[in-house]
C-alpha positions as CSV (number, residue, x, y, z in Angstrom):
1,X,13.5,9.8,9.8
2,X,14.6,6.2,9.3
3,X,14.5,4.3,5.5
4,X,12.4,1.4,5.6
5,X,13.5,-1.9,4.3
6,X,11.2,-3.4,2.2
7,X,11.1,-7.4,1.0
8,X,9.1,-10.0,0.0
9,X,8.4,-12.8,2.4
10,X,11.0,-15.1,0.3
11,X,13.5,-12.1,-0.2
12,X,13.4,-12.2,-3.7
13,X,12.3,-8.6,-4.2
14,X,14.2,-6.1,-2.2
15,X,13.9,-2.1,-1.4
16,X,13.5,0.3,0.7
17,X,11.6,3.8,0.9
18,X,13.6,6.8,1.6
19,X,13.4,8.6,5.0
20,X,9.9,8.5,6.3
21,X,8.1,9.1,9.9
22,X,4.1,9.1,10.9
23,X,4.1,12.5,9.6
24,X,5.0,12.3,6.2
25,X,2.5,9.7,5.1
26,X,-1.1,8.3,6.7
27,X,-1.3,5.2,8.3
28,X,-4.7,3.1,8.0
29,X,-5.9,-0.1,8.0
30,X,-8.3,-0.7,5.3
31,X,-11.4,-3.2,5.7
32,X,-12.6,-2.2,2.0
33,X,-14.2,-5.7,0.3
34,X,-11.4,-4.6,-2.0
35,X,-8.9,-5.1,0.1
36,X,-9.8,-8.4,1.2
37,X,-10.2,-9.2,-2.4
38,X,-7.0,-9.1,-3.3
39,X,-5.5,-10.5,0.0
40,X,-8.4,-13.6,-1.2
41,X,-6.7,-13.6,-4.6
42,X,-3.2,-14.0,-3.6
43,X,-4.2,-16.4,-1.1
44,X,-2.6,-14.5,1.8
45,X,-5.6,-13.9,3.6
46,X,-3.9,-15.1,6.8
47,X,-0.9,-13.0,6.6
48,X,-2.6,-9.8,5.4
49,X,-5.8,-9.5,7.1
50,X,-6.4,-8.6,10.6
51,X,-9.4,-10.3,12.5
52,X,-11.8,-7.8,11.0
53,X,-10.6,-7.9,7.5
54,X,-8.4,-4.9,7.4
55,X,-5.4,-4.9,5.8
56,X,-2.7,-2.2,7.4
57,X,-1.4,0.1,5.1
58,X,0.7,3.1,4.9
59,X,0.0,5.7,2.2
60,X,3.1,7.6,0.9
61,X,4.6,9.2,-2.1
62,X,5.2,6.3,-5.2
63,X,8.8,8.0,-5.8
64,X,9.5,7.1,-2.2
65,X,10.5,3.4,-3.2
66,X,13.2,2.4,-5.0
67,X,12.9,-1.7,-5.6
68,X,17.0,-2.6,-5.7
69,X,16.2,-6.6,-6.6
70,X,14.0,-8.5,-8.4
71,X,12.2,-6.1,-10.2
72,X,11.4,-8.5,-12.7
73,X,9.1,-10.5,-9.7
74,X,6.3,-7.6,-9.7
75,X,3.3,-8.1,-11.3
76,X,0.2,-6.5,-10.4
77,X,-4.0,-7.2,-11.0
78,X,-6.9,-4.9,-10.7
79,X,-10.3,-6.0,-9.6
80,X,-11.9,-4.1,-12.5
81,X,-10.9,-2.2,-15.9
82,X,-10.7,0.7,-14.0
83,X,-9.6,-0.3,-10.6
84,X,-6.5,0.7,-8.7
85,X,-3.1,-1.3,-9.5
86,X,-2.4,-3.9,-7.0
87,X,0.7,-4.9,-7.0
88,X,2.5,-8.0,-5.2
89,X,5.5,-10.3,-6.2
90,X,5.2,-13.2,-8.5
91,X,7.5,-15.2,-6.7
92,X,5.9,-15.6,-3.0
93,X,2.6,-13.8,-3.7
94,X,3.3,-10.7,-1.2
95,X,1.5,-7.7,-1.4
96,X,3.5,-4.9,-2.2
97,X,1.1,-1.9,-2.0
98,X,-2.2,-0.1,-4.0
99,X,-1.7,2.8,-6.5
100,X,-4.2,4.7,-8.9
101,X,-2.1,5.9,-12.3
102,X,1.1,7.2,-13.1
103,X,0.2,10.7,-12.7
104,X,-1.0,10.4,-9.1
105,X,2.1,10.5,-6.5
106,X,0.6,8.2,-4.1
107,X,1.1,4.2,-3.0
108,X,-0.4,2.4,0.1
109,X,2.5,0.7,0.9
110,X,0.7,-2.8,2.4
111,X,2.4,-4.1,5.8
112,X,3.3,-7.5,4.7
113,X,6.2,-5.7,2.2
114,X,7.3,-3.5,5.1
115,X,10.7,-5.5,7.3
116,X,9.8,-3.0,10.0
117,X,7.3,-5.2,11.8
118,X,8.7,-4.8,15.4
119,X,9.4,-0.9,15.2
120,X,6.4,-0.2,12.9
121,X,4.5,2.1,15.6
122,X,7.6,3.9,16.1
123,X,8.9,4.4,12.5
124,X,5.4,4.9,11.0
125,X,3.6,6.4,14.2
126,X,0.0,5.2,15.3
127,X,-2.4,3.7,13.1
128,X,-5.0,6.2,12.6
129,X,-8.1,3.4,12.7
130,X,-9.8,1.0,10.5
131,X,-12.2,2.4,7.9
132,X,-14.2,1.0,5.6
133,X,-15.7,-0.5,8.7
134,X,-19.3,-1.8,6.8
135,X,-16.7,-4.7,4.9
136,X,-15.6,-5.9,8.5
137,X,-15.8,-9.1,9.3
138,X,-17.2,-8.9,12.6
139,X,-17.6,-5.2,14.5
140,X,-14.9,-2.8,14.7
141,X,-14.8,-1.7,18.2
142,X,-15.0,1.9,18.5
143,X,-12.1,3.1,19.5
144,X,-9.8,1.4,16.6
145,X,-12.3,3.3,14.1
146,X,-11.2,5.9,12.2
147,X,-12.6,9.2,11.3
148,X,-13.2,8.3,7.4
149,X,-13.6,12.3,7.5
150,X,-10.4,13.1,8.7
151,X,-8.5,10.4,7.1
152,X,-9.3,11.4,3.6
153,X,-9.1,14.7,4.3
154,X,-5.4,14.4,5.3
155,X,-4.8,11.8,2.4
156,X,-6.1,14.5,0.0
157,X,-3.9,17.4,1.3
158,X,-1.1,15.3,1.1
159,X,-1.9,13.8,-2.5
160,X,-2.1,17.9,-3.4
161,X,1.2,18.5,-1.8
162,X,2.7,15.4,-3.6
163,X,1.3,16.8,-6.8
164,X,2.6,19.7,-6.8
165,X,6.1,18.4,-5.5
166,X,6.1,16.1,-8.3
167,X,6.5,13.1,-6.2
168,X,5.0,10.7,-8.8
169,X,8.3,10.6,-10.6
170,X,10.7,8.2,-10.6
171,X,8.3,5.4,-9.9
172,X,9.4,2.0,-9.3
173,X,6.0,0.8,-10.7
174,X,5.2,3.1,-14.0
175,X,7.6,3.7,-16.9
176,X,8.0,7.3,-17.7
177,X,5.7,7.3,-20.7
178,X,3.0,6.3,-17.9
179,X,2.8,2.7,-19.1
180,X,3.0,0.0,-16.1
181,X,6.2,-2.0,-15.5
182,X,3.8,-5.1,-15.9
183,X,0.5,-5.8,-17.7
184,X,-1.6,-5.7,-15.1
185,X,-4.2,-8.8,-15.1
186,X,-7.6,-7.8,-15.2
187,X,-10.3,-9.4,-13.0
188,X,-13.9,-9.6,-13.6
C-alpha cells in the first residue's frame, strides 16, 4: 500500500498519510451545498469542484496524516456552530479535508491536498460515485451516481472499526485534550 504525499498548492504545508489503498478508506465525490460552500469561501471553486459541483474526496482514519511542515499554515472554518471542521491552509487557500470532533477517527481527505493526481485511481481505487446528487449543478448522469445507501453504510462500518481501533489518536488536527490546533472561524 503506497504513502501518499500530501501538499498545498504553494508547498508550504507538507505530509503524507501512511500506507493506504481503495480498501482501506471510501472514495466519493461529494456534491453537498456544503461542499461547494466551502470550495465558494476559499475561492477555489475552479480547482475543487467538478462540473457538477462535487468535490472528490477520500475518507480515511484522522491518525493516518502526519503534516511534517507548516503546521502553523492550517486554519479551518465551519459553516455553522455545529458544523464539521473544514480545514485548508492559510497560505494558498487549499483544502485540506472535512472532519467532525476529536473523538471521531475519520477525515475526508479533499483531492486538491492529495500529490497523487496521476495515480489516484490506482493508489485510492475507483471513485464510488457522486452523492448528494440534489446540490448538482446540472444532472449527474447515472452511472457516476452513487449508491448514498451503500456508501454510508461502508463509511459507518469503517468509522466503527476506526473507533474501536482507536484511530482518532494522534491527530494532526486536534490536541489531545480534544481542543482544535486552530480556532476554527465560524460562519453564519
Amino acid at each position: 500500500m503506497p504513502e501518499i504525499t500530501l501538499k498545498c498548492s504553494c508547498g508550504t504545508v507538507k505530509g503524507k498519510t501512511k500506507s493506504v489503498n481503495g480498501s482501506s478508506g471510501t472514495r466519493i465525490t461529494c456534491c453537498c451545498d456544503d461542499c461547494q460552500s466551502f470550495a465558494q469561501y476559499l475561492k477555489q471553486e475552479s480547482n475543487v469542484l467538478d462540473q457538477y459541483g462535487g468535490t472528490d474526496i477520500f475518507q480515511m482514519p484522522i491518525s493516518n496524516i502526519k503534516i511534517t511542515e507548516g503546521i502553523e499554515q492550517i486554519s479551518s472554518v465551519r459553516l455553522s456552530a455545529e458544523g464539521l471542521y473544514r480545514w485548508h491552509t492559510k497560505c494558498c487557500n487549499t483544502p485540506i479535508g472535512n472532519s467532525m470532533g476529536a473523538g471521531v477517527p475519520s477525515i475526508g481527505v479533499i483531492h486538491n491536498f492529495m500529490d497523487n493526481a496521476s495515480t489516484r485511481d490506482e493508489e485510492l481505487g475507483k471513485n464510488r460515485g457522486h452523492i448528494q446528487t440534489k446540490f448538482a449543478y446540472q444532472e449527474v448522469p447515472a452511472d457516476l451516481r452513487g449508491s448514498t445507501f451503500k456508501i454510508v453504510l461502508r463509511s459507518l462500518s469503517k468509522l466503527i472499526v476506526w473507533k474501536i481501533k482507536g484511530l482518532n489518536k494522534p491527530s494532526a488536527f486536534f490536541h489531545d485534550n480534544g481542543e482544535p490546533i486552530t480556532k476554527p472561524n465560524i460562519l453564519n
